[in-house]
ZADO-1210 file (C-alpha; in nm, 4 decimals, padded with zeros to 6 digits):
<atoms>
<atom x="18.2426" y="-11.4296" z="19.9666" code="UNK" pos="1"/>
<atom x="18.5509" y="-11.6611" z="20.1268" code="UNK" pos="2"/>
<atom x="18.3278" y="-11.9099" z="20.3951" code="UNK" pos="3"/>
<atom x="18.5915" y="-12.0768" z="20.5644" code="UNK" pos="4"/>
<atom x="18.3429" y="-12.3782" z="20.7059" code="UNK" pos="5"/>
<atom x="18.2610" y="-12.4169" z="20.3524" code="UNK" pos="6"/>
<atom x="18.6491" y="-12.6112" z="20.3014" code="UNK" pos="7"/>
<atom x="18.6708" y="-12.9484" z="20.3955" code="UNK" pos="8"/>
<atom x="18.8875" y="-13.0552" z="20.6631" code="UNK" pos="9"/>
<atom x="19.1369" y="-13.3456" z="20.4888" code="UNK" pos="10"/>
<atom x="19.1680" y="-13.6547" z="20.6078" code="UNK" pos="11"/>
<atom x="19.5190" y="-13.7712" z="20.7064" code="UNK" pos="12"/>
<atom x="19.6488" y="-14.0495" z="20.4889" code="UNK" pos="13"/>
<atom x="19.7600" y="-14.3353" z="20.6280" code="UNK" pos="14"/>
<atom x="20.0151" y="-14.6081" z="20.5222" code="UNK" pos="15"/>
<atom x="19.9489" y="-14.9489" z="20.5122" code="UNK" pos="16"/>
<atom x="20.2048" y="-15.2803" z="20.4522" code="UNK" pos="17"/>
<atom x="20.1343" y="-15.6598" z="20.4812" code="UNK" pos="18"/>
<atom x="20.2548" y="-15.8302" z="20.7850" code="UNK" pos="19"/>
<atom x="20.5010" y="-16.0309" z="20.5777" code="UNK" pos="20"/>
<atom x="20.6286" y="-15.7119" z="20.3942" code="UNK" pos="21"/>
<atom x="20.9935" y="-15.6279" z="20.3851" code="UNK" pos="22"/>
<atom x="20.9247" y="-15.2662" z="20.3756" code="UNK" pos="23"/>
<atom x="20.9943" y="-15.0222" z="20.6916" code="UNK" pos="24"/>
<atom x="20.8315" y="-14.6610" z="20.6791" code="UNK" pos="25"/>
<atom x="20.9354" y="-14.3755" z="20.8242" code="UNK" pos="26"/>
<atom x="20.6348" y="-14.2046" z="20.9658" code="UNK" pos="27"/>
<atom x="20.6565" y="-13.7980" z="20.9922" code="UNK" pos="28"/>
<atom x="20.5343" y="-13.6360" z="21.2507" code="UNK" pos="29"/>
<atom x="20.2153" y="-13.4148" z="21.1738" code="UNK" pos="30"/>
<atom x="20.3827" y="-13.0411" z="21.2082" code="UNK" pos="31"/>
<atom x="20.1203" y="-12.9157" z="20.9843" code="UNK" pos="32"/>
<atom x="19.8682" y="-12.6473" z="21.2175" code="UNK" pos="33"/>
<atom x="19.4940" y="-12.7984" z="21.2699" code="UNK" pos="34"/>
<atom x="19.2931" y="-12.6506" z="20.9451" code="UNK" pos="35"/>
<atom x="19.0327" y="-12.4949" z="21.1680" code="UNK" pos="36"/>
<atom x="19.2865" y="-12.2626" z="21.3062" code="UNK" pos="37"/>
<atom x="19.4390" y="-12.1847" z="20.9344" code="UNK" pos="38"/>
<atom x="19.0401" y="-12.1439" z="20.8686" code="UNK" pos="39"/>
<atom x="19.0079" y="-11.8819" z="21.1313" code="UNK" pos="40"/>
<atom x="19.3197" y="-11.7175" z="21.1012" code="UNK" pos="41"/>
<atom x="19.2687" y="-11.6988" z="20.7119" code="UNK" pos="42"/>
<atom x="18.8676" y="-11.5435" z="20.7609" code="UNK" pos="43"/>
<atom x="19.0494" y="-11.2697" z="21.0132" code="UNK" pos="44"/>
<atom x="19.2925" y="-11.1982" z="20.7362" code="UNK" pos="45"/>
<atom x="18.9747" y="-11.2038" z="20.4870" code="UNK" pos="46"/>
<atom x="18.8124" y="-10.9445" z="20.7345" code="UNK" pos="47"/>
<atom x="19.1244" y="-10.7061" z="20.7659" code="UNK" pos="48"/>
<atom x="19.0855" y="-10.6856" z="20.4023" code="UNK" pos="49"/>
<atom x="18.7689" y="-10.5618" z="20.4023" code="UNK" pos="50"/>
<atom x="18.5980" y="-10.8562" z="20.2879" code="UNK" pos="51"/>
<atom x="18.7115" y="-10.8265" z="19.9189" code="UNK" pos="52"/>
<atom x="18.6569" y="-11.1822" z="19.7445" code="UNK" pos="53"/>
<atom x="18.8794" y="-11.3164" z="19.5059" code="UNK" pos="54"/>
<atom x="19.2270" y="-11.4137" z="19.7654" code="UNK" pos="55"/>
<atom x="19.1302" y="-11.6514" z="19.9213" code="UNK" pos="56"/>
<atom x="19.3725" y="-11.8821" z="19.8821" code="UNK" pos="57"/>
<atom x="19.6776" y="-11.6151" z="19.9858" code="UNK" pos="58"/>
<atom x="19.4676" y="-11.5542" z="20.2748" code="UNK" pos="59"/>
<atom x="19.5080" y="-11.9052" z="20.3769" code="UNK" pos="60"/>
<atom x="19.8557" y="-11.9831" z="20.2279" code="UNK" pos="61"/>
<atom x="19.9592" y="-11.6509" z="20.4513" code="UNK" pos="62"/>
<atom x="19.7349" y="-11.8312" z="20.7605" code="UNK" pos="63"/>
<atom x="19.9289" y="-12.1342" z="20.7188" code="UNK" pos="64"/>
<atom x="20.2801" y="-12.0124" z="20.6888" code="UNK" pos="65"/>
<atom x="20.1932" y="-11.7665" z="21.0515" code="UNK" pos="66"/>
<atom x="20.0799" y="-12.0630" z="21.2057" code="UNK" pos="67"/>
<atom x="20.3765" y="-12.2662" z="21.0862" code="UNK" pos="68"/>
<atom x="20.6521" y="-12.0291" z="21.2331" code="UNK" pos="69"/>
<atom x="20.4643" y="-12.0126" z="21.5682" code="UNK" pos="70"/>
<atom x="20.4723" y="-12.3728" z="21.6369" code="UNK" pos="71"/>
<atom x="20.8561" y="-12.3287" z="21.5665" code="UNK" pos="72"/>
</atoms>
């Protein structure tokens, strides 16, 4: 059975250079949707299925990529 609190939310990585470093970075903004909304959206899409286990991760690849063209 999918149990979408049952993912871990990631922690965003984060760059770090000594003072005296030469090096610029280009930070990206984050454009990527919050994962507790690709969590819900991707247990709706679980549910619409009739609960079958076993795609899990298209549900939430399909989650992420509706989320991503909304915020567009």
């Amino acid at each position: 059975m999918f149990d979408p609190k049952a993912l871990k939310q990631s922690k965003p990585n984060v760059a770090v250079t000594p003072k005296n470093s030469p090096v610029k970075l280009a930070m990206m903004p984050n454009t990527a949707p919050p994962q507790d909304m690709i969590r819900e959206r991707a247990y709706e899409l679980y549910e619409s299925r009739g609960r079958e286990p076993g795609q899990e991760e298209q549900d939430w690849f399909r989650a992420e990529r509706e989320l991503l063209k909304q915020k567009r």
